[in-house]
Backbone bond lengths (Angstrom), bond angles and torsions (degrees), N, CA, C in turn:
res aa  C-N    CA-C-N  psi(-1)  N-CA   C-N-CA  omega(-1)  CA-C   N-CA-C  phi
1 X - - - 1.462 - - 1.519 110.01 -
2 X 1.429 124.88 122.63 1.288 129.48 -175.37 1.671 110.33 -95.69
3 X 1.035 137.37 123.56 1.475 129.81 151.89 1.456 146.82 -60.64
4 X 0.923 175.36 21.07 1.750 169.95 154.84 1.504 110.97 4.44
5 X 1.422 97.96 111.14 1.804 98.77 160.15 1.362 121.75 -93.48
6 X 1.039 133.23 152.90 1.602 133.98 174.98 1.665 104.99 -145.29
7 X 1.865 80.64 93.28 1.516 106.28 -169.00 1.344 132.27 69.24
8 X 1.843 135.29 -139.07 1.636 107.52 -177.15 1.927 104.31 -94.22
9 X 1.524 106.82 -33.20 1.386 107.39 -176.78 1.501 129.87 -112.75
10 X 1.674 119.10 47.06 1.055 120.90 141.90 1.761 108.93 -147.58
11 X 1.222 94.03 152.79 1.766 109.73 168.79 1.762 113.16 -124.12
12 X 1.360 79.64 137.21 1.768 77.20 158.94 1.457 113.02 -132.30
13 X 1.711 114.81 145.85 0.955 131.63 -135.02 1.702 88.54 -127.00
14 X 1.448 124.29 134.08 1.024 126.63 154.48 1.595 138.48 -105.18
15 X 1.249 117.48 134.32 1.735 114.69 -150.28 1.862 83.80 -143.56
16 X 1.384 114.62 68.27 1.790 126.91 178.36 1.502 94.69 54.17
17 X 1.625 125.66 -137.96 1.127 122.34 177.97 1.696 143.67 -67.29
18 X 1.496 83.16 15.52 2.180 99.78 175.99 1.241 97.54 -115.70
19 X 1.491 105.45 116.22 1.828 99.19 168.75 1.513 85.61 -104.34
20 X 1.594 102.29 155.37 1.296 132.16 176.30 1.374 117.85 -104.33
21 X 1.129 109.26 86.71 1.907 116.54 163.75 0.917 110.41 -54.64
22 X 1.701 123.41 101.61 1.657 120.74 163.90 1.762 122.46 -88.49
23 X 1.043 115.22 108.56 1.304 109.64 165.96 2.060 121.60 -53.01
24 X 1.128 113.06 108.03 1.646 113.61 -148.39 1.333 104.14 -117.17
25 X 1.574 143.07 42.79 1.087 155.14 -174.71 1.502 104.17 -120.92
26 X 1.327 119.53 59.37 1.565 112.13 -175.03 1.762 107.43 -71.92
27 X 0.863 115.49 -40.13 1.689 116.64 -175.42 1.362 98.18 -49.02
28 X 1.248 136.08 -73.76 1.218 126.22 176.28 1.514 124.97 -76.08
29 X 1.373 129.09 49.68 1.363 110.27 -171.02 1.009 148.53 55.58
30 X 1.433 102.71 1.25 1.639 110.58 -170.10 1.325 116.78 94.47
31 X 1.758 120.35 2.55 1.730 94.41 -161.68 1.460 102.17 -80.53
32 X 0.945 84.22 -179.33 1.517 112.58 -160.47 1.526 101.88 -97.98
33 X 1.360 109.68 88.59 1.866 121.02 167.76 1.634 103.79 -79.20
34 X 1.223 96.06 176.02 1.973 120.83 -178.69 1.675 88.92 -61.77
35 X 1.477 123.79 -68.21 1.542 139.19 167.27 1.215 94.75 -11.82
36 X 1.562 123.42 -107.97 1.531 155.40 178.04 1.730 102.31 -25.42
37 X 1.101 146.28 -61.92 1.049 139.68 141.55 1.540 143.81 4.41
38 X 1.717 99.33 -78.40 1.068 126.26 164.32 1.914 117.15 -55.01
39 X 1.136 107.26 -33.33 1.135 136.37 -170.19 1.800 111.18 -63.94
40 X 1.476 101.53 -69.47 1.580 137.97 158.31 1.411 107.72 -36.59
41 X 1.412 119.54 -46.57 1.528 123.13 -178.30 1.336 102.89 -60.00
42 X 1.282 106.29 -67.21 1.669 120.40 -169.39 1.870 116.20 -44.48
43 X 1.824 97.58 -49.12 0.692 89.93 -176.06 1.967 135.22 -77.73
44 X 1.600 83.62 -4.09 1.549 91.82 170.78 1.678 120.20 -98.66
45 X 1.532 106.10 -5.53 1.287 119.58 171.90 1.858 92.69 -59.95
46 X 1.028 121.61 -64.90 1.635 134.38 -169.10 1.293 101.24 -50.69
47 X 0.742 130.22 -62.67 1.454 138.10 -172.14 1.382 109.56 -51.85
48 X 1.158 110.18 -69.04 1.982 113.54 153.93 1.147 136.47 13.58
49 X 1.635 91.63 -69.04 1.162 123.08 -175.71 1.632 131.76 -103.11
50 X 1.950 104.47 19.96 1.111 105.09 -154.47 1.621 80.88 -136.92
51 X 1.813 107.95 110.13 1.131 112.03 165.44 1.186 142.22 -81.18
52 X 2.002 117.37 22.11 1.491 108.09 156.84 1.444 114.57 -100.50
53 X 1.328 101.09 16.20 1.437 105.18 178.18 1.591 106.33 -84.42
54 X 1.474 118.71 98.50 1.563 100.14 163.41 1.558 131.26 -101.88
55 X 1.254 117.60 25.74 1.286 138.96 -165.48 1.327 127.80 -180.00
56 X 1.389 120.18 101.60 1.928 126.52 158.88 1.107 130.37 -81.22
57 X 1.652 109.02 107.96 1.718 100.20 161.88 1.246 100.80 -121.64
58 X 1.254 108.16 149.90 1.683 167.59 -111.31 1.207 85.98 -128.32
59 X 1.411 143.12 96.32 1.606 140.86 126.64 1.304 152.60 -94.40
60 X 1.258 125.14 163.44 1.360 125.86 -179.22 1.832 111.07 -95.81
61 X 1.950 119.09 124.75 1.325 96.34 163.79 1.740 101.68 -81.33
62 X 0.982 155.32 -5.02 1.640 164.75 -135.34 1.878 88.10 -108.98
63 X 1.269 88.54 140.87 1.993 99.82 -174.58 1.369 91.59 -95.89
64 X 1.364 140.81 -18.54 1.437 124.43 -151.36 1.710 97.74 -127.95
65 X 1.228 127.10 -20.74 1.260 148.04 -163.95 1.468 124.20 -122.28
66 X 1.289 138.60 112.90 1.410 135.40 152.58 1.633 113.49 -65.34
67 X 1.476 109.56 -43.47 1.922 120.19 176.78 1.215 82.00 160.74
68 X 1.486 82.82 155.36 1.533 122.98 -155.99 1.762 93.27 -121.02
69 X 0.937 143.30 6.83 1.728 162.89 -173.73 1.659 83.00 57.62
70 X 1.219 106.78 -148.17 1.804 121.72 -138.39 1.431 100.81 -95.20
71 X 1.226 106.72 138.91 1.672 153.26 -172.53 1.600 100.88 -53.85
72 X 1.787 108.75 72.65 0.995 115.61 170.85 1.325 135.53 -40.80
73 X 1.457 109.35 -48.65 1.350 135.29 -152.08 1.808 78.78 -87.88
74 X 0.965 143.50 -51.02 1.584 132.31 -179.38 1.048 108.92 -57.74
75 X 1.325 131.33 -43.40 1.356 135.89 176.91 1.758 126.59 -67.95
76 X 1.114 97.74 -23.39 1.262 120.23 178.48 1.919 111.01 -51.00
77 X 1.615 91.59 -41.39 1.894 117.07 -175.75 1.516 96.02 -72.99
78 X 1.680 121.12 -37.06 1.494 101.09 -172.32 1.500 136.12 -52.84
79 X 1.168 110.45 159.31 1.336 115.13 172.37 1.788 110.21 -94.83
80 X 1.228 122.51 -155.78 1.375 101.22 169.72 1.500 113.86 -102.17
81 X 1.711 114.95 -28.16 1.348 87.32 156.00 1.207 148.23 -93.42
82 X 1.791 108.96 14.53 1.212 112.33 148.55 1.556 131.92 -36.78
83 X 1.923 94.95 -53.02 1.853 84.15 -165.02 1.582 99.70 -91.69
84 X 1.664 109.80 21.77 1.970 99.41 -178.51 1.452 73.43 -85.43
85 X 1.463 137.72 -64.48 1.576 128.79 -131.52 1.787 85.85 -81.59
86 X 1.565 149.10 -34.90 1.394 140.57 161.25 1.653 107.32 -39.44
87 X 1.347 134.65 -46.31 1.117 135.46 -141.08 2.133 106.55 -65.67
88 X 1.164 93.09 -31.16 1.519 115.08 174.29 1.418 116.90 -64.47
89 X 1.116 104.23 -37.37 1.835 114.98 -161.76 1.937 91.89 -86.56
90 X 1.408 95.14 -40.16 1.631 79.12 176.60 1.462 127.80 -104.05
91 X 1.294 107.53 -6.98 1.917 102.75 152.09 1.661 103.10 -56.34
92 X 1.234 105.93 -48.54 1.319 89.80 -167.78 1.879 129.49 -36.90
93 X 1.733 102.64 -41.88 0.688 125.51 -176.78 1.536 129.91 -58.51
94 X 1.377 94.90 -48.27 1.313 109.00 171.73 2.015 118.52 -73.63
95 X 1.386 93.73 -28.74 1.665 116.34 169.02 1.315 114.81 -42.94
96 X 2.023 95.01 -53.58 1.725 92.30 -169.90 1.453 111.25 -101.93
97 X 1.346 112.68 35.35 1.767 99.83 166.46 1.479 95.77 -113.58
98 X 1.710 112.09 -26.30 1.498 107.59 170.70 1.779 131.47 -71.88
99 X 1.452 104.75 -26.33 0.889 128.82 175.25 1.778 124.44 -76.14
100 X 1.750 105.87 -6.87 1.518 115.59 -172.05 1.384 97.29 -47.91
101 X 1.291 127.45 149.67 1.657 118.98 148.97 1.459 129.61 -67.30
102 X 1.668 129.05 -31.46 1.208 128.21 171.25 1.585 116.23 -99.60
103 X 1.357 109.96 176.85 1.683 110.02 -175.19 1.071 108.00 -50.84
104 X 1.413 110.12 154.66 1.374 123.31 170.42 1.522 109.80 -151.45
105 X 1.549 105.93 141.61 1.537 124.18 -158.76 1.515 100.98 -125.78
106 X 1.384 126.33 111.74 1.459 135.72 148.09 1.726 130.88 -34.82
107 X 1.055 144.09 92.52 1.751 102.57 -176.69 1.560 99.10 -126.36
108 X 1.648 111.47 111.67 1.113 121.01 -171.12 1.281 107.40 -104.54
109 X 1.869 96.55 158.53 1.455 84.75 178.46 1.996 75.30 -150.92
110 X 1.460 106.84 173.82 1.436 114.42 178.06 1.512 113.86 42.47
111 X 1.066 142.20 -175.39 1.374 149.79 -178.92 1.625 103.48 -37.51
112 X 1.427 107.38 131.87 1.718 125.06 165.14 1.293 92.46 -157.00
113 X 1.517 111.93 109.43 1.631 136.67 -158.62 1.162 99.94 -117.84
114 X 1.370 129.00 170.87 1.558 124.11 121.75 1.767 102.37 59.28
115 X 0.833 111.10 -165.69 1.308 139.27 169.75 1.781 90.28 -40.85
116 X 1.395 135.60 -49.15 1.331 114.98 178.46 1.582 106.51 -57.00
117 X 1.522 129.52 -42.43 1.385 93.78 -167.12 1.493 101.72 -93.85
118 X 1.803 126.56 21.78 1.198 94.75 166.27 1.372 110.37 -89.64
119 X 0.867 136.04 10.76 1.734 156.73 -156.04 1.331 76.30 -102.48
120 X 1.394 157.67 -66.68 0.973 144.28 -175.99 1.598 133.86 -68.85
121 X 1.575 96.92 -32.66 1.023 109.89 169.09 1.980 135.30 -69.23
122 X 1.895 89.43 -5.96 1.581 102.07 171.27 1.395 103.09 -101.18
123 X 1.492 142.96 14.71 1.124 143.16 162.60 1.695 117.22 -70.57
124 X 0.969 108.54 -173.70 1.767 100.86 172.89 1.184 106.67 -123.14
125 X 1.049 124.58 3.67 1.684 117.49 172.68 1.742 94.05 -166.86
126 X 1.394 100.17 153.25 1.685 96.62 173.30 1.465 82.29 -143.96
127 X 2.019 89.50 148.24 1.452 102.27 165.65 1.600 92.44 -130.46
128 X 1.599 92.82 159.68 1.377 111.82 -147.21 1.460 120.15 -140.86
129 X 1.535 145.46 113.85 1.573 111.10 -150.14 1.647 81.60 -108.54
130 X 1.611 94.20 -144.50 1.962 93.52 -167.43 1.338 117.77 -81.79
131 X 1.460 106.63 -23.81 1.246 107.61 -179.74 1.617 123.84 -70.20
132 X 0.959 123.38 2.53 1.413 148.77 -164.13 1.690 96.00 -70.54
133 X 1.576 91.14 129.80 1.994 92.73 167.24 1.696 106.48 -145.20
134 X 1.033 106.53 113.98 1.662 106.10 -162.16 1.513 102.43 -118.08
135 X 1.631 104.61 150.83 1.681 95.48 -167.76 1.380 101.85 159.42
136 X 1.550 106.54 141.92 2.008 114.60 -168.17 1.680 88.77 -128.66
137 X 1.616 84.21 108.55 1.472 96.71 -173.07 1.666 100.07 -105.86
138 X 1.756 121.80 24.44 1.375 100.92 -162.50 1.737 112.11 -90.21
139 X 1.140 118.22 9.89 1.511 111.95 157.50 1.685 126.91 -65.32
140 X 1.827 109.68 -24.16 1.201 121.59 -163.95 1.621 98.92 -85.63
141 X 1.366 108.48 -1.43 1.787 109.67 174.06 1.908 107.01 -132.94
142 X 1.379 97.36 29.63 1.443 110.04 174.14 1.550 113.72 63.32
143 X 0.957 131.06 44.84 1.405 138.62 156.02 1.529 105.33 -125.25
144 X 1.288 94.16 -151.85 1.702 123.75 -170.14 1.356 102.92 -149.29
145 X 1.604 120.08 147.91 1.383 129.07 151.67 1.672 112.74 -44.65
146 X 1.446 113.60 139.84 1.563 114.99 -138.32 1.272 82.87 -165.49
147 X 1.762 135.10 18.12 1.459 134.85 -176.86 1.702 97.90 -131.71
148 X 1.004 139.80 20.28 1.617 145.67 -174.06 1.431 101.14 89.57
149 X 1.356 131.60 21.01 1.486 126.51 -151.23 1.827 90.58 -83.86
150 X 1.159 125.80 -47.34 1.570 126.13 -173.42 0.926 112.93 -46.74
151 X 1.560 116.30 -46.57 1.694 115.28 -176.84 1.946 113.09 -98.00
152 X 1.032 99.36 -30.29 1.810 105.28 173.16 1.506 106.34 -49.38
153 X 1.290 103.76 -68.75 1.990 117.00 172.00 1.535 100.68 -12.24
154 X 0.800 93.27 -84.46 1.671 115.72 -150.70 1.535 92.24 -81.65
155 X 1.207 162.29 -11.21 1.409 138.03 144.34 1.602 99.39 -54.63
156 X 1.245 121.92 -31.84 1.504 101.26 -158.66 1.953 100.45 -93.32
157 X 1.195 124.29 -25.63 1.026 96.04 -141.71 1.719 84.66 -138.50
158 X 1.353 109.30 -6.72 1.772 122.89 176.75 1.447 109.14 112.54
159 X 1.607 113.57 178.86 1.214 108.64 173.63 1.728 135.50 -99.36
160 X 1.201 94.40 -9.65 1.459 123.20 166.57 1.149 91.39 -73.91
161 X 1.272 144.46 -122.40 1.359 165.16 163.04 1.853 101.80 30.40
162 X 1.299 103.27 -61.81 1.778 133.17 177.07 2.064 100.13 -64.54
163 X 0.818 113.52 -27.77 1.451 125.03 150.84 1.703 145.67 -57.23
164 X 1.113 79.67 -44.23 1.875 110.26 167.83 1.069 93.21 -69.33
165 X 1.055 117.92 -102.23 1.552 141.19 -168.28 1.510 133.42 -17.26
166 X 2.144 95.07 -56.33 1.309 94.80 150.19 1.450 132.88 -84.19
167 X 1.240 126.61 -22.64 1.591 130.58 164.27 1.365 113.50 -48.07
168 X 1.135 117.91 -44.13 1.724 116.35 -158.74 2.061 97.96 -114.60
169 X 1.249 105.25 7.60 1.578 105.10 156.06 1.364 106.83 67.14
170 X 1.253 137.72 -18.05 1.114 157.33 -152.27 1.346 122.59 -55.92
171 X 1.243 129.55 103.66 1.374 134.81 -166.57 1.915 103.82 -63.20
172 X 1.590 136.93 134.02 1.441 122.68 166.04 1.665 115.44 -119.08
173 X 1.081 128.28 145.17 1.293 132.23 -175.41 1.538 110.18 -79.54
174 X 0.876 113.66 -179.48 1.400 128.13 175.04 1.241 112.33 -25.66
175 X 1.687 96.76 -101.56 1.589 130.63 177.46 1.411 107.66 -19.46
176 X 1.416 113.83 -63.89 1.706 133.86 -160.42 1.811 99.12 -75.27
177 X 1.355 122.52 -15.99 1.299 131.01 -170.51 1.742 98.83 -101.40
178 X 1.021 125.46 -28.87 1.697 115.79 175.83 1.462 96.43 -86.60
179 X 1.698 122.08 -32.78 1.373 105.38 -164.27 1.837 100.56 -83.01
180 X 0.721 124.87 1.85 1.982 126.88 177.14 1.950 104.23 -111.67
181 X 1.116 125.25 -1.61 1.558 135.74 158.86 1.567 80.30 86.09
182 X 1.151 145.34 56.18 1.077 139.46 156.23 1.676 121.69 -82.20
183 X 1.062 113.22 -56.41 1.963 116.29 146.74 1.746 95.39 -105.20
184 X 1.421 98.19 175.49 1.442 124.64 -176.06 1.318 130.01 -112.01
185 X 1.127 116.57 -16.69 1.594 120.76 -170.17 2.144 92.96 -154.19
186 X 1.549 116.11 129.59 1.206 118.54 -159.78 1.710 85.36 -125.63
187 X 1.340 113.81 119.48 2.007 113.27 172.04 1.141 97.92 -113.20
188 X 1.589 122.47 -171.79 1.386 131.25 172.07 1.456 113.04 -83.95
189 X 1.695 78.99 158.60 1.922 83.12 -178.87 1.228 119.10 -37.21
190 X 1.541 127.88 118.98 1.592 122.72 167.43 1.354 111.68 113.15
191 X 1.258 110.84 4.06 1.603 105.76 -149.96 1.704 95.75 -131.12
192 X 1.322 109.73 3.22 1.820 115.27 -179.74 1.533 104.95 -67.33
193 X 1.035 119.19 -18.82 2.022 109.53 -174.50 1.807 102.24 -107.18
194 X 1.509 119.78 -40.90 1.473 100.62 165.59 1.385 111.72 -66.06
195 X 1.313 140.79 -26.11 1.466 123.73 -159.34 1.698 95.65 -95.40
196 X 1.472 119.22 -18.34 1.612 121.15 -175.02 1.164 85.96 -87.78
197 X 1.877 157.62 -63.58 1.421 141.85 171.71 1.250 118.37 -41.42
198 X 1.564 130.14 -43.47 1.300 120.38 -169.93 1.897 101.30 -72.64
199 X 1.071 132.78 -39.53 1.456 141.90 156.29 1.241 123.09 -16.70
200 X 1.619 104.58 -54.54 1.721 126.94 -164.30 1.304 77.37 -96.41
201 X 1.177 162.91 -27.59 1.551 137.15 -172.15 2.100 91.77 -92.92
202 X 0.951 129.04 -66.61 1.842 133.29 165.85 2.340 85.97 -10.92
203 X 1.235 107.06 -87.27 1.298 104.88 -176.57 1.221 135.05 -52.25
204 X 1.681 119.04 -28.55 1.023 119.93 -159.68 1.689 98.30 -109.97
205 X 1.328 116.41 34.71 1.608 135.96 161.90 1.440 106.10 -108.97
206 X 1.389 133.44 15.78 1.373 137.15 177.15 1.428 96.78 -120.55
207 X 1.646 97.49 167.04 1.194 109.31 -172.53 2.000 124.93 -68.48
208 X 1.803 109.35 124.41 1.248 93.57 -152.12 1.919 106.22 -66.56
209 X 1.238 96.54 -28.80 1.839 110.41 -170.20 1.829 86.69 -55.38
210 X 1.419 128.71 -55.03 1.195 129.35 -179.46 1.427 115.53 -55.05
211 X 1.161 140.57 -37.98 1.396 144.24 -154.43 1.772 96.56 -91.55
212 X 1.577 97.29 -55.67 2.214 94.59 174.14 1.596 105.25 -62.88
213 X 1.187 132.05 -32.36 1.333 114.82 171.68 1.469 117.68 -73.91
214 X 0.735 130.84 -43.48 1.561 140.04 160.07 1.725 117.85 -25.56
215 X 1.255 107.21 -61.99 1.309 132.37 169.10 1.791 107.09 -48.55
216 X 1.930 83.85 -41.75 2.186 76.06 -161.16 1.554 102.94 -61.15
217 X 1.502 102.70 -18.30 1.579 94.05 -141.21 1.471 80.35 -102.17
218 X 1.158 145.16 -34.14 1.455 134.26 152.93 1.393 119.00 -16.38
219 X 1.205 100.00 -90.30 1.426 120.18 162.42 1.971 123.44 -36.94
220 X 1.394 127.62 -67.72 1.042 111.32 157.14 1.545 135.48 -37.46
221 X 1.657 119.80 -46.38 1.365 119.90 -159.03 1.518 93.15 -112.54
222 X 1.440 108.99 32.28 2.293 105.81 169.93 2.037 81.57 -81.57
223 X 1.338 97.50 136.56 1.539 99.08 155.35 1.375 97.17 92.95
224 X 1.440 162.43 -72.73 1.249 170.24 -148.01 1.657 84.44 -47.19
225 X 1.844 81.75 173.88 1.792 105.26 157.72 1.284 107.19 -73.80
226 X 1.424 121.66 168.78 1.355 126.10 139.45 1.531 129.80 -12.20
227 X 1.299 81.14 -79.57 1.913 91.42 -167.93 1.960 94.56 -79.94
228 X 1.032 123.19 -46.72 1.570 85.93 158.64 1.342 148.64 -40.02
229 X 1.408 106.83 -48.10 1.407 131.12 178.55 1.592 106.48 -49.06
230 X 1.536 108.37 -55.35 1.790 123.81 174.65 1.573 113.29 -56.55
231 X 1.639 110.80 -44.01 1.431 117.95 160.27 2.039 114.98 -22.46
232 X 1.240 93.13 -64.63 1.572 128.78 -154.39 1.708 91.57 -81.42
233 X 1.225 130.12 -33.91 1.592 123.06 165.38 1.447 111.53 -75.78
234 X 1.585 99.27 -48.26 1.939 80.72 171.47 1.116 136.79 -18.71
235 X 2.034 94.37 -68.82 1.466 115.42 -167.31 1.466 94.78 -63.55
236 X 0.837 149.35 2.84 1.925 142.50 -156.78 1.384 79.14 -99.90
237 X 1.327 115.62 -58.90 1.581 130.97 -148.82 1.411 95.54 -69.08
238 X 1.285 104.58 -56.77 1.829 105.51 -174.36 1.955 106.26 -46.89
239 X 1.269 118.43 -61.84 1.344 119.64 144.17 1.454 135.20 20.91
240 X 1.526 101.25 -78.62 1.252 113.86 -174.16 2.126 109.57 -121.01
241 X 1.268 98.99 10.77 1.311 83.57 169.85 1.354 131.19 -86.30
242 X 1.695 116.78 -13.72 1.074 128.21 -172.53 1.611 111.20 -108.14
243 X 1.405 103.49 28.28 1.886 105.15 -151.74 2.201 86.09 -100.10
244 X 1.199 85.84 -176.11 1.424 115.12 -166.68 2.221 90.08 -76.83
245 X 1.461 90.77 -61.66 1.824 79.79 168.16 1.437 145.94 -59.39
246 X 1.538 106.20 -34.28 1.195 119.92 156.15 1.582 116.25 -36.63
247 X 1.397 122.41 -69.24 1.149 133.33 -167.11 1.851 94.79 -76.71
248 X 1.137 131.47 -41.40 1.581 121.20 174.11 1.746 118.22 -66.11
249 X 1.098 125.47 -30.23 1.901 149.83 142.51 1.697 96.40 -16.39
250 X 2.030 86.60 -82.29 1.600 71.68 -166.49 1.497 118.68 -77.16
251 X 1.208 130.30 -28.84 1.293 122.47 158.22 1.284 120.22 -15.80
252 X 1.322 113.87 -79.27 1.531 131.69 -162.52 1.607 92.96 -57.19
253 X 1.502 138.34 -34.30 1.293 123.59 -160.76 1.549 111.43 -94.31
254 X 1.168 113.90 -17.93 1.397 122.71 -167.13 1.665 95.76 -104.73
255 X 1.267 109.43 -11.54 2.068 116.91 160.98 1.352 97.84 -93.58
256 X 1.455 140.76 13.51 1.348 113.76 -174.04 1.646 113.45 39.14
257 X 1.187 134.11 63.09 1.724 119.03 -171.89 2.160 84.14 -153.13
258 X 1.357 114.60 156.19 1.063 117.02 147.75 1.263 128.46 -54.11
259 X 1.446 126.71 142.13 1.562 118.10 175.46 1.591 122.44 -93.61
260 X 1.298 124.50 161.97 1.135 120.22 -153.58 1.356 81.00 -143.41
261 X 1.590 108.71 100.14 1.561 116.17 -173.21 1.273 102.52 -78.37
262 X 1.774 117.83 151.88 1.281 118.79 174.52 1.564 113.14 -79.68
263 X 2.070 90.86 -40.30 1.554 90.73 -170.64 1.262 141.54 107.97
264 X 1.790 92.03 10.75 1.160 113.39 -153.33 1.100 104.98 -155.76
């Protein structure tokens, strides 16, 4: 397993084709400073662009915390055009974990607030153990979710539902958070980052050219018509039918043998 830091509070961790984004700000919970931020961008800029990566999950080094959303107490010092010229550095952030091209897996455990669970909420799946308390409380300090949280909410879970939640600020536990599709998969205490790695290795044994197209067309055709939506799988399909995996896929299946994707 190789390591990469990008700056003081994140690492990424390599485990063959799952790198592990650690969120690495334990003193503070994880929040999310201008630093930590800036940091997060970069480090998902790399990743991006790095085709043995076929899968990101999203961790906590903090035992009690996944993130606590954004670095109050820093913010507290701003002026106002402090947080206009900040406001950039941390879309970014939240931009490039939503913006990854291949899957990406959450695995929370203890507080994912604010801006922490929208950090989760730009993943494509989150796993989550009991200790888990997820929730965008930023109206109760006079803002708004300001991490994709307005529109993330409510693809996942509706707009009514995505209403509640953010209106009434409302912190949810575990249990009550798998049963409203808020995370997806619930393990035992302690067990949210092996069962979110063992996951990203299950996926990240498929084809990677297959898995980013998959995603696009996920992602592009959420929300469309029909026959748009089918539009938007085509092109995925057109994509990867003529690719280097496609043709190694069927190989490998009609050899009975594992495939040994090119990747291309």
């Amino acid at each position: 397993m190789s390591e990469e830091r990008y700056g003081e509070f994140v690492l990424v961790r390599r485990h063959g084709h799952v790198a592990e984004l650690v969120l690495d700000r334990p003193k503070a919970m994880n929040a999310v400073s201008t630093e930590m931020a800036r940091s997060l961008a970069g480090a998902c800029a790399a990743l991006a662009g790095d085709p043995a990566a076929r899968v990101v999950v999203l961790t906590s080094s903090h035992d009690r915390a996944f993130c606590v959303g954004a670095d109050l107490k820093e913010r507290n010092s701003f002026t106002d055009a402090d947080l206009v010229r900040q406001r950039p550095v941390a879309r970014a952030a939240y931009t490039g974990v939503l913006e990854l091209p291949m899957p990406t897996i959450a695995a929370v455990h203890g507080f994912a607030l604010g801006g922490g669970f929208e950090l989760a909420l730009s993943c494509d799946l989150i796993v989550a153990d009991r200790t888990a308390v997820v929730g965008l409380p930023e109206v109760s300090v006079g803002v708004i979710p300001g991490g994709g949280g307005t529109q993330l909410l409510p693809r996942r879970v509706g707009a009514a539902r995505a209403a509640e939640l953010i209106f009434s600020a409302r912190r949810v536990a575990a249990e009550e958070a798998l049963g409203l599709g808020l995370v997806d998969q619930l393990t035992e205490e302690g067990r949210d980052r092996e069962e979110a790695l063992a996951l990203g290795e299950r996926i990240a044994g498929n084809s990677p050219v297959g898995l980013r197209a998959a995603k696009r067309a996920l992602r592009l055709g959420h929300g469309l018509d029909l026959r748009a939506g089918l539009e938007v799988e085509d092109a995925a399909w057109r994509s990867v039918a003529f690719s280097g995996d496609r043709a190694e896929g069927v190989a490998a299946f009609n050899e009975k043998r594992k495939p040994q994707w090119p990747g291309e």
